[in-house]
N, C-alpha and C positions, 0 to 999 in steps of 0.2 A: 428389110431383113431384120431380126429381132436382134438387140443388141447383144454383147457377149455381158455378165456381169461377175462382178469382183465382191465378195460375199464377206461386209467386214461386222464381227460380232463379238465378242466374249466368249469364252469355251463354255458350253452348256448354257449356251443363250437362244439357242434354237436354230443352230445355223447350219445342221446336219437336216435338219428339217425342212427347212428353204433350199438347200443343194437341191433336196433331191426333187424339190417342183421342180428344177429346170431341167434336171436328168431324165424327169420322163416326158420331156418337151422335148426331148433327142439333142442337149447339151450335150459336147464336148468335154469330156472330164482328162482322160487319159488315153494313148494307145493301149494300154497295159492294162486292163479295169483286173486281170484276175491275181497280177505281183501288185501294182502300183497304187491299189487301192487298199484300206485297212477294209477287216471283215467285220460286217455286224453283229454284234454281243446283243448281251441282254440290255442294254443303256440306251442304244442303238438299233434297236431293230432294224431299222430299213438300209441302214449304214453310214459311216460317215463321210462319204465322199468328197473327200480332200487326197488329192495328187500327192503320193510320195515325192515325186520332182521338187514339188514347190515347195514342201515341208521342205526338201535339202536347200536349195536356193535360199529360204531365209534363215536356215541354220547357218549358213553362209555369210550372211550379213549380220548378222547375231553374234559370229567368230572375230566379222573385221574391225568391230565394235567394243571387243573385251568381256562379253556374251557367250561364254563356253559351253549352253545347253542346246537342248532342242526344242525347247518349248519354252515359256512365258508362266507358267502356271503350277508349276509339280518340282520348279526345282528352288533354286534363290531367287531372289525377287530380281527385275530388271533393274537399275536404277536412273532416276531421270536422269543426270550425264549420258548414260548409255541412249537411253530412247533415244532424244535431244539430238544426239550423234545422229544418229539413223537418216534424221531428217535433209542431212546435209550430202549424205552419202551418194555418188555418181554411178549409175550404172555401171557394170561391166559388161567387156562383148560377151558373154558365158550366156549373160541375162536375158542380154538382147536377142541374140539368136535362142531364147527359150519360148520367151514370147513369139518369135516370130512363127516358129514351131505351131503355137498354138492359133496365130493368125492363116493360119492354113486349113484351121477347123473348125472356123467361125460356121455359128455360135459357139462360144466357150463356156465354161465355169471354172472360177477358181472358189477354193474355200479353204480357208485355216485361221486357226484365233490368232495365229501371229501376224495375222495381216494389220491388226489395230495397233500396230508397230511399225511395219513394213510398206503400208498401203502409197505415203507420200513418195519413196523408192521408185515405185513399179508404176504409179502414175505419171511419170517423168517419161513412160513408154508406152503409152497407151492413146488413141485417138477419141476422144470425147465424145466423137459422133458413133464412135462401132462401140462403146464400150460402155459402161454403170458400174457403181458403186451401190450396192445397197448394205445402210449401214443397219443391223439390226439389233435393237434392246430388250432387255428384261430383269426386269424387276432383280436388283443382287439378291437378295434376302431368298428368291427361288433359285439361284443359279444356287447361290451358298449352301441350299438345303441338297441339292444335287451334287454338289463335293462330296458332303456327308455320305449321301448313300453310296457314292462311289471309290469311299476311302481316301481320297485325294487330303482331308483334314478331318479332325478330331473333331467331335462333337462336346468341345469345351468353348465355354465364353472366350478364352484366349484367342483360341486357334480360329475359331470363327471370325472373329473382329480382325486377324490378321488376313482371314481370306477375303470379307468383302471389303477392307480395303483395296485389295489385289485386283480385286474385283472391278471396282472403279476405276481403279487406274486404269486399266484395257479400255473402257467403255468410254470416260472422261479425256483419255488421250488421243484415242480415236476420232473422237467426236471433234476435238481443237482442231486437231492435224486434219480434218474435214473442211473445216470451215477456212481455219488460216489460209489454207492453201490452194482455198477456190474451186477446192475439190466437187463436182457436181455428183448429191448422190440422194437415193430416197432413202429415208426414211421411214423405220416400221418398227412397231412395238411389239413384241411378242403377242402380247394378250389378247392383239386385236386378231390374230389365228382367229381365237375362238370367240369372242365377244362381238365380230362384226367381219367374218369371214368373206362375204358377197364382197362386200366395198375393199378391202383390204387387197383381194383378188382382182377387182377392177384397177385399184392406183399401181399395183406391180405390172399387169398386164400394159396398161398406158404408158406408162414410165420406160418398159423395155420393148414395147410394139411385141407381144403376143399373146394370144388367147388365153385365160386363165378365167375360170369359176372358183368360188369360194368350195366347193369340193374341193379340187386342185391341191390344196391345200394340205389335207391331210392331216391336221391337227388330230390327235386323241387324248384327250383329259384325260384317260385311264393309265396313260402312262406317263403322267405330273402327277398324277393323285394318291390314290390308295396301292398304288401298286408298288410307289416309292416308298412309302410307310411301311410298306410291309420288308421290301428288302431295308431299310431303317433296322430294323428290327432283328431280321437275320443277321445283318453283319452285327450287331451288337454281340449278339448272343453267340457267334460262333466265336468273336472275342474272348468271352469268359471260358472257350474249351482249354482245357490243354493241350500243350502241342502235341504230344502221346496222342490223344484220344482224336485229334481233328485229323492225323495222319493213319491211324486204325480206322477211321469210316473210309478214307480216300484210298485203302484197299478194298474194305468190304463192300463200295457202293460203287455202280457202276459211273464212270466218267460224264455221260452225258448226262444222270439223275444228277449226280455231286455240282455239275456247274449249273447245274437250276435250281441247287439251294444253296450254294453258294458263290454266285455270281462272281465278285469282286476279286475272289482267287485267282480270275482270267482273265482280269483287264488288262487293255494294251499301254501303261503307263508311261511310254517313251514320246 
């Protein structure tokens, strides 16, 4: 039976992208996929398939921790006391009976960037033999460039250097709290999607016992490349409008035109 896997990456590391190989290998995501799931944007096309459930769950641990957001990324930074804490943290029965929930519907997926926080947690509940971790990387300097176009930070030397630190820190914390803790998990580099997709497609297939081609995959350069440049660009320049004038097209222009030139208006920032 093909293992269930726990999807731990960085936000805009490609891990909406990896979900969904295993979603169309008839992974277990949610009961819920049409509430409990966020809906696919322009960032997103295919969607991101991460469980409302377990977004709240580690909002949860995040709260018993002195952690009052929902996320690791968009608001104040984590700080290592806070991480550090996490590690030490004991189940609760809330958790346990969520998992178990989801052992009911083996194979699973879980996916969320707070898991490179939360991961040591939930492995405290997890059987080694049914279950994986895969840890997935990329390159900060591209995740960074993908904040930028998605507003999440400024396209200033400051802000920048404040996000790939941030950046690292998910990735660098993850990766400890992997290893320290004997966590068994593969490893996969973004880039190797597209630079060596056959093989790449063969080590996750092996690693979780199912079928997988470098198709499977679904990488598309077009939407890391020129396509990012371009909405780059729109957001900059819808910046320089006035508020007047960006609120007089979002009458004159129809809704579904307006959020295809200007995307970022309709991101889910929570």
């Amino acid at each position: 039976m093909p293992k269930n896997i726990i999807i731990v990456g960085a936000p805009r590391s490609g891990t909406s992208l990896t979900a969904r190989i295993f979603t169309q290998k008839g992974y277990f995501v949610t009961a819920d996929e049409s509430n409990d799931l966020q809906e696919a944007n322009e960032f997103n096309p295919y969607g991101f398939w991460e469980s409302a459930g377990l977004r709240n769950c580690n909002a949860e641990l995040f709260e018993s921790i002195g952690f009052p957001f929902l996320n690791t990324w968009l608001h104040e930074r984590i700080t290592e006391d806070q991480a550090m804490a996490l590690l030490d943290q004991e189940p609760t029965e809330k958790h346990r009976n969520f998992v178990s929930i989801y052992n009911t519907h083996q194979p699973w997926m879980w996916k969320d960037p707070n898991l490179c926080y939360t991961v040591n947690y939930w492995w405290k509940l997890m059987d080694p033999e049914q279950t994986g971790v895969l840890f997935l990387r990329r390159d900060p300097e591209d995740i960074c460039h993908s904040f930028v176009r998605l507003r999440w930070c400024q396209n200033t030397r400051k802000d920048r250097a404040s996000t790939l630190e941030r950046i690292n820190h998910h990735m660098d914390f993850a990766e400890k709290t992997l290893k320290t803790y004997g966590i068994p998990h593969l490893f996969v580099n973004y880039r190797d999607y597209e630079r060596d997709a056959d093989a790449t497609a063969a080590k996750i297939a092996d690693y979780f016992d199912i079928e997988l081609s470098g198709s499977d995959l679904g990488f598309e350069k077009k939407l890391n490349t020129s396509k990012a440049n371009h909405l780059i660009w729109i957001n900059a320049f819808s910046d320089l409008m006035p508020p007047g004038l960006m609120r007089f097209l979002k009458k004159l222009i129809p809704q579904y035109v307006f959020k295809k030139l200007f995307p970022s208006r309709y991101i889910d920032r929570s």
